[in-house]
N, C-alpha and C positions, 0 to 999 in steps of 0.2 A: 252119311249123316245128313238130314235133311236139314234145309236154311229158309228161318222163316221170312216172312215180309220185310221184315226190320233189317233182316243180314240182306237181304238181295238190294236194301235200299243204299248200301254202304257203297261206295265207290270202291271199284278195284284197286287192290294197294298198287298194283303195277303198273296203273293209269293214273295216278294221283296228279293233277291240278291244283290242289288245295291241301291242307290240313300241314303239317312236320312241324319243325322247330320256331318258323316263323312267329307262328298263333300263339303259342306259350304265354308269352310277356302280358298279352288281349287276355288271355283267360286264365289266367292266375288270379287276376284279381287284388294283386297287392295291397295296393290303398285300401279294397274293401275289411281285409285282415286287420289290418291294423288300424281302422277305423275300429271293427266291432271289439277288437282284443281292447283297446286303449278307453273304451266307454266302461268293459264288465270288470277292470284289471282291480278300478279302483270304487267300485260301487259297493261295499262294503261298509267304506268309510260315506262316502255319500248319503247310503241309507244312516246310519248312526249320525252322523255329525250336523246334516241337515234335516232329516226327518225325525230327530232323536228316537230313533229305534232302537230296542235291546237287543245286545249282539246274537243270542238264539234265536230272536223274530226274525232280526232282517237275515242271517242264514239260513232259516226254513226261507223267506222270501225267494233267495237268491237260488237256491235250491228247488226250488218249485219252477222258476224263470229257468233254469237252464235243463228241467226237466222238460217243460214246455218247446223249449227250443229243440231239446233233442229227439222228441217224438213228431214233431213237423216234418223233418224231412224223409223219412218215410210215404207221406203222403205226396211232398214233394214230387219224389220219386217215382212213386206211380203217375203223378200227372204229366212228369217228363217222360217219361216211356210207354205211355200208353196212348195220349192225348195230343201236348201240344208240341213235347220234345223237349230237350234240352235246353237249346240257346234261347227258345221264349220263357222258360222256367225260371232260367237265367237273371234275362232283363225283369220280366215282372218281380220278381222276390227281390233283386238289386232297389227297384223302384219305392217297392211296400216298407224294406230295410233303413230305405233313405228317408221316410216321412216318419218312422219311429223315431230314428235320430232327432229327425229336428222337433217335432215332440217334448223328447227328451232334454232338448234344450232351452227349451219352452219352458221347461219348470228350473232352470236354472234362472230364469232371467226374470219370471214372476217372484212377488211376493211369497211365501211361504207359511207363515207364521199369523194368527190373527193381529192386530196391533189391541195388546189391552193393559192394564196397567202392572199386573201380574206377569206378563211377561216381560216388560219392560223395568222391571226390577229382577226376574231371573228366569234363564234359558230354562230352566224346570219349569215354570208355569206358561209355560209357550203353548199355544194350540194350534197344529193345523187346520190350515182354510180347508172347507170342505171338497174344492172342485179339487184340490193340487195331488191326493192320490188315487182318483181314477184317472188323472192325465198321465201321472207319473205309468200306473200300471198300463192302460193302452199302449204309451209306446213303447215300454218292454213288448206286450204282446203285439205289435204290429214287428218291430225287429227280430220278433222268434217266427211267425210267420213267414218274414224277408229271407231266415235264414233257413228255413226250412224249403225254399226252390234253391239256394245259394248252392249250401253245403253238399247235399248230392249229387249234384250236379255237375259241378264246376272239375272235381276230379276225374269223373266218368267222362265228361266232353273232353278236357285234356287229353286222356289216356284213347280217345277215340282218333284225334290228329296224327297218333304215330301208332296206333299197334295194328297188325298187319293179321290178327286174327289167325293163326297157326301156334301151336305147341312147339316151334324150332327154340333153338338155346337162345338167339340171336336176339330172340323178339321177344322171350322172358327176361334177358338181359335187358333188352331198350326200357320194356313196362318196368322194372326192378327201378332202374337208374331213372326213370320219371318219377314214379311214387316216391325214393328218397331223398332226389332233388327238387321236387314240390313240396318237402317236409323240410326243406334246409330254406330254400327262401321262407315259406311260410315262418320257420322258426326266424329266422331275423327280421321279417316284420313285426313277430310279436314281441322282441327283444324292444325294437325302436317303440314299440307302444306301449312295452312298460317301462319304460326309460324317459323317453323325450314327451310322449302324450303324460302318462303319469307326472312329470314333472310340472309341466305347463299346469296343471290342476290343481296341484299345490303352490306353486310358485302366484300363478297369474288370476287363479280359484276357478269356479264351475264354470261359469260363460264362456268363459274362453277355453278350457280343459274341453268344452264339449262343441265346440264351434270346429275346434279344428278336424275334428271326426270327419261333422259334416260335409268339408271342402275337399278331406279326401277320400270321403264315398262316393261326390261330384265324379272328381279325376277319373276314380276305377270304371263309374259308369261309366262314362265316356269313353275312356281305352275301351271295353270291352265292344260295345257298341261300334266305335272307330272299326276293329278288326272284322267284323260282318262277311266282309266281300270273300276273305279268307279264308272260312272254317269247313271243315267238310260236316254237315247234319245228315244224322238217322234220323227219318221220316219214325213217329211216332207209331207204336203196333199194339192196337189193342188186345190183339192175340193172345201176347204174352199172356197176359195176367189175366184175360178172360180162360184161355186155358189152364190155368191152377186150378180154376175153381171147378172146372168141367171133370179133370183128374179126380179131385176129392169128391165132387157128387158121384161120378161113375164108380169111383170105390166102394162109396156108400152102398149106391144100388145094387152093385152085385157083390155085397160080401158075400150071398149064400151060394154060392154059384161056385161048382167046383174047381178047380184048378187046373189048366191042359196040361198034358203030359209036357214032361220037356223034350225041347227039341235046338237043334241048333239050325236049320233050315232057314232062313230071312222071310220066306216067301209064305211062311204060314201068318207072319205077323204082319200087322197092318202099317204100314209106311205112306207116307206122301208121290204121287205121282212124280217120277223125273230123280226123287231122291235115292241117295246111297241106300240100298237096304240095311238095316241096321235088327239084330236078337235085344231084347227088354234082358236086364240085370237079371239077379234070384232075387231082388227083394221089393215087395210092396207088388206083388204082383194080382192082377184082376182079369176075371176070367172074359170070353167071347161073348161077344153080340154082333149083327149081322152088320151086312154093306149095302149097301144099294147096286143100280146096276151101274151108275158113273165110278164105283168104287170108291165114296163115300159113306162117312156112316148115317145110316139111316137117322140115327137120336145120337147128338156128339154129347148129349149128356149121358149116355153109356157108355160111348164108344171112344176112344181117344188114341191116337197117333201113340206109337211107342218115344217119338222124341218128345211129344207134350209129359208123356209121364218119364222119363227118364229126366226130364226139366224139371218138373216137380219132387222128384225123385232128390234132384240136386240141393233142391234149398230144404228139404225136410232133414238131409244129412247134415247139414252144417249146423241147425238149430242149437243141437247138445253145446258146439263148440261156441255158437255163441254167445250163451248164456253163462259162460264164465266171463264174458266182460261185461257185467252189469258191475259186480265189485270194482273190477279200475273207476267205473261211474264214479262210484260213492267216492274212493281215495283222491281220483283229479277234481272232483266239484267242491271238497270241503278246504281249499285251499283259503278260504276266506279265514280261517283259522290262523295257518299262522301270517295273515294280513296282522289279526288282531295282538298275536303275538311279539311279529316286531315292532308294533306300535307302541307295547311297553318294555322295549329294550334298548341300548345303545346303537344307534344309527348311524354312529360318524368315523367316517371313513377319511384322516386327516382334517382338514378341515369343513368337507362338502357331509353333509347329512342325507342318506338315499333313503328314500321316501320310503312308507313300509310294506304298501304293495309293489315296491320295487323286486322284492326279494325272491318272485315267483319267476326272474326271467332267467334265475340261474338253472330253473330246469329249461325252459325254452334251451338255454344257451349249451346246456350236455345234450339233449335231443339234437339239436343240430352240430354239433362239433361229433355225435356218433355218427350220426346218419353220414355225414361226409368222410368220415374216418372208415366206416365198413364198406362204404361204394366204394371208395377208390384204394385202400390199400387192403381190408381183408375179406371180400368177397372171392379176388381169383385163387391166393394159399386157400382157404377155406374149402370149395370150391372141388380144387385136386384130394384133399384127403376125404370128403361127405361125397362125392361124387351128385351133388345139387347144382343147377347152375347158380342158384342164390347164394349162398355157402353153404350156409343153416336151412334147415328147411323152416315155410311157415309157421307148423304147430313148434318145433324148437323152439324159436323164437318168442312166439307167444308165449311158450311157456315159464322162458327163461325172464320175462316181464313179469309174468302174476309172482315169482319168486319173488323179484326184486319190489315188484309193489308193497308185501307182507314185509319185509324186512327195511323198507322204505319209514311204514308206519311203525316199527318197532323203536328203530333211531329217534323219530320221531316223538315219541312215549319220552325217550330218556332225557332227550333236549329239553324238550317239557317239565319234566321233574325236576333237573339241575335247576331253570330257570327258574319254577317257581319255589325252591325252597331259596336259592338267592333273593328273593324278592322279599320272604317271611324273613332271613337274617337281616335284612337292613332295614325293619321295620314297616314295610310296602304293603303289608297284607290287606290293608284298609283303605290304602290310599286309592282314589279313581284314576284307573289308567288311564284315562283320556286326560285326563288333565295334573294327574302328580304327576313325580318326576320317575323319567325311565330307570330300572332296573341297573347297577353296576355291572353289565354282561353284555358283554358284543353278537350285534344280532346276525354278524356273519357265522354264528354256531349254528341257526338254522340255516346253514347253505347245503352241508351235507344230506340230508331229509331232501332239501331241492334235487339236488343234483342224482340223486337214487331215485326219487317220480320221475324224472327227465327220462334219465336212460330206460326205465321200464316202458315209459311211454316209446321214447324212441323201437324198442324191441317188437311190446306189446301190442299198441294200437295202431303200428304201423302194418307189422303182419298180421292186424286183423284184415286193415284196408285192403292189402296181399291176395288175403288167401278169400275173399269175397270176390270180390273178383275172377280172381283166378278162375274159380269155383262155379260161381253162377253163369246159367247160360247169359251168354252176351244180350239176348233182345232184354235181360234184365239187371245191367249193370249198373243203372243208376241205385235201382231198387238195392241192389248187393253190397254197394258204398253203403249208403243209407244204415245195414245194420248196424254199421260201429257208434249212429248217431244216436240208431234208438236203444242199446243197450247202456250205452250213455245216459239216455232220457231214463229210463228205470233202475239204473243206477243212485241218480240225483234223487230220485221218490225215494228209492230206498235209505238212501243218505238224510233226508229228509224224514223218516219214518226213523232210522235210529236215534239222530240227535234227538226228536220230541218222545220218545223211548225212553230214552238215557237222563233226560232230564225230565219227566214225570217220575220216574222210578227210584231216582237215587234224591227228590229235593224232598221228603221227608228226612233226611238225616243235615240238614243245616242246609245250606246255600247247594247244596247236591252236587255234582260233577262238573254243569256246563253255566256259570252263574255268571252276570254279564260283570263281574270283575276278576277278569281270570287266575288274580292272585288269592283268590281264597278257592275256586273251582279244583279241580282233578282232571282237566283235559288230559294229561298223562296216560288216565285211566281209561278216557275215550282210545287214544291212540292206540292202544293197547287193545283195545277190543278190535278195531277197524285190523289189525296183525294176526289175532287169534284167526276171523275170518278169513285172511286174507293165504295163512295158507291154509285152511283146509280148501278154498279156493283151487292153491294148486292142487290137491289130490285127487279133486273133480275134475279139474283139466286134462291129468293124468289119464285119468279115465276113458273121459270122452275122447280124446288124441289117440289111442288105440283102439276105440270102437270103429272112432273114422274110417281106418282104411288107407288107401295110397290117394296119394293128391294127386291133380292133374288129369282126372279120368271124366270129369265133365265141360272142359272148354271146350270150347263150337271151334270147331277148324275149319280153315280156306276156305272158302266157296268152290276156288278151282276142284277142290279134292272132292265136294259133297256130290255135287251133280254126276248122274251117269249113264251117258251118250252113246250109242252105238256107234258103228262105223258111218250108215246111211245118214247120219247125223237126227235120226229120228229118237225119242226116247223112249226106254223100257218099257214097258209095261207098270202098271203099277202094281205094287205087290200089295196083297188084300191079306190081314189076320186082324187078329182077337186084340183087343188091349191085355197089356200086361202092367 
């Protein structure tokens, strides 16, 4: 198998100076988590309560915002693996993430409201100043930019300090046990930032709710930046991703072009000088066009290496599977729902009262209490009877997520409906939740709903992370992380396209399904649609997970293994054929 510029640029794992367990703590990123978690937890309420928004606007808002965010790093992504790399990807998106904050904080500590006499007889005749939401919206959009070098990134550079780049048990094992233990701290920094940030906001209000962000996106920079001397960098390779497109034009151009007979010979097909010879799949295959006399091809817009299209070959396979996480989008981004939810419920828990965007860390908090509970007690039982080195394999997993997602929203539906007919028997149906009085019903009834997105996510989105990876050629790992972001970002549009859906369609018959006093709405009825989709979701998954194939057949292996040398220490010949 041949290793393009990007692999030759790695350091030999058996030479290592750099990179292991050291770096981790530098590139995790902590603070920055829990910085950006602790700003989006409670912005919900911030849009309604400061900008008096209505809770369908400022949800398509937020939902637009974290659409935004999750189609950025994608591009991220290609500019770290193609251009500047990783750890500049890094720092700059760290830097861009940190001046939206403070933006962001900017319109906490300005005025907000015109001063007129209409509003100074009631918060209903208040008007925002004109400059305060294009500020407000830059620094969303400068933090979805930041996040968009962050997010890609930071797991792919991680996973680059310790994997040794071979298919052994050993070293799917290490990558397994990183991706779950980067998802267990991550989940308890998000715990701390809807806990103690959350609280700070309500307690001590916006200024300072949003200042402490900023001090520890400081921190993270700077750990991350500290650790420099340490990290082992792949040199950036245009290659990659210039060669996708080379693949798909050369397809183009010789679709009319018969097809060579098969053969299993290495030597008819075109390989890179020095490389393993390697036969093209039976699929997506493209016929011959000639070499030159260095054994290049003449027009590489014809002509392409069987690992560039076997590389292409890689990510055109995954597509189908990815496109079943667009749905988790929609289910993890409409969480500002039940924000709105426990805000007209009973909150107190003895005497301390937990805020109501509190309520989303008890998924964080089964994401992480799984994820530590399958690495270390049922991966190796698991393991012996699947004969996986994971337990489960990837698409299992996945799949056993989009289940619990569907069923997630179902519970969901029913909490909703108990709650809201408690609300019509105690007379509530009129009253403004913002400011009547909560609901006779303990808002710890929405936990179960949490604690079922937790573990889907824990299954779901973790073996998406998994199996992209896994999957994608190495010189395009960052790019491979990056899908779970942008199916996420199409997710949120779509989420964003059903709520303004649901609520054009159903507000002819009264107040309609999504009305911004949820005790006269039918959210129930939403919940219940986002369940219907959610499993035919899994039958698609279904699907696509047996079209798939075997996992495991496109990670880049060893370098030691790819190169092949004679005895005189001179190298092969290079072997000349056709693309396929």
């Amino acid at each position: 198998m041949e290793v393009s510029a990007m692999e030759e640029a790695l350091p030999n794992p058996n030479q290592r100076r750099k990179g292991g367990l050291r770096t981790i703590p530098h590139v995790h990123l902590i603070f920055e988590k829990v910085a950006s978690f602790g700003l989006t937890a409670n912005m919900i309420l911030y849009l309604t309560e400061r900008y008096l928004m209505s809770s369908a606007l400022a949800t398509v808002v937020l939902y637009n915002w974290n659409a935004f965010s999750n189609f950025l790093p994608i591009f991220g992504a290609v500019l770290a693996d193609a251009y500047l790399g990783r750890f500049r990807v890094i720092a700059l998106g760290s830097f861009v993430s940190l001046s939206g904050m403070c933006l962001l904080c900017l319109t906490a500590i300005l005025p907000v409201y015109k001063k007129t006499a209409a509003c100074a007889a009631s918060l209903g005749g208040c008007e925002v100043v004109p400059w305060q939401m294009p500020l407000l919206f830059t620094s969303f959009a400068l933090m979805s930019i930041g996040s968009g070098g962050i997010r890609p990134c930071t797991l792919a550079f991680g996973a680059d300090q310790l994997d040794k780049r071979d298919n052994s048990a050993k070293n799917v094992r290490t990558l397994q046990t990183f991706f779950n233990w980067y998802y267990t701290v991550l989940g308890l920094s998000i715990v701390f930032a809807a806990t103690v940030i959350v609280y700070i906001q309500q307690a001590r209000g916006w200024v300072v709710g949003f200042v402490v962000p900023v001090v520890l996106m400081v921190t993270a920079l700077t750990l991350f930046l500290l650790g420099s001397p340490f990290y082992l960098r792949a040199m950036a390779d245009r290659s990659a991703i210039l060669g996708l497109v080379q693949v798909l034009v050369a397809t183009y151009k010789n679709r009319h072009e018969p097809l060579p007979q098969e053969t299993s010979d290495p030597s008819c097909f075109y390989n890179k000088a020095g490389s393993k010879p390697r036969t093209p799949t039976n699929k997506l295959r493209n016929p011959a066009k000639e070499l030159n006399a260095e054994g290049a091809a003449c027009d590489p817009w014809r002509l392409c290496t069987v690992q560039m299209v076997e590389d292409t070959k890689a990510v055109i396979r995954v597509l189908p599977i990815w496109s079943t996480g667009i749905l988790p989008g929609v289910i993890v981004g409409q969480q500002m729902f039940p924000t709105l939810q426990a805000k007209t419920m009973d909150r107190k828990v003895g005497h301390l009262e937990i805020p109501a965007a509190t309520f989303g860390v008890f998924s964080i908090l089964t994401l992480t209490v799984w994820v530590a509970v399958y690495d270390r007690a049922l991966v190796r039982p698991l393991s012996r009877l699947t004969g996986h080195a994971r337990g489960l394999s990837l698409r299992q997993r996945m799949g056993f997520g989009l289940a619990l997602f569907a069923v997630a929203m179902a519970v969901a539906a029913r909490t909703e409906s108990v709650r809201r007919a408690a609300a019509v028997a105690e007379g509530l149906r009129d009253a403004d939740p913002r400011t009547g009085p909560p609901v006779h019903m303990s808002a710890m009834r929405l936990v179960p709903q949490h604690c079922l997105t937790g573990l889907a996510e824990g299954l779901n989105l973790i073996g998406q992370i998994e199996f992209y990876y896994s999957e994608f050629p190495k010189t395009m790992s960052s790019i491979g992380v990056s899908l779970l972001a942008l199916g996420l970002g199409f997710g949120a549009l779509l989420g964003s396209a059903i709520v303004a859906i649901i609520g054009t369609a159903t507000r002819g018959s009264g107040d309609g399904w999504l009305p911004n006093n949820l005790n006269r709405g039918h959210y129930d009825d939403y919940y219940l649609v986002l369940a219907v989709l959610g499993a035919a979701n899994v039958v698609y998954f279904v699907a696509c997970a047996w079209a798939y194939g075997e996992e495991g057949q496109n990670r880049v292996a060893a370098a030691a293994d790819d190169a092949v040398v004679e005895e005189d220490g001179k190298e092969e010949e290079e072997h000349k054929a056709v693309i396929m």
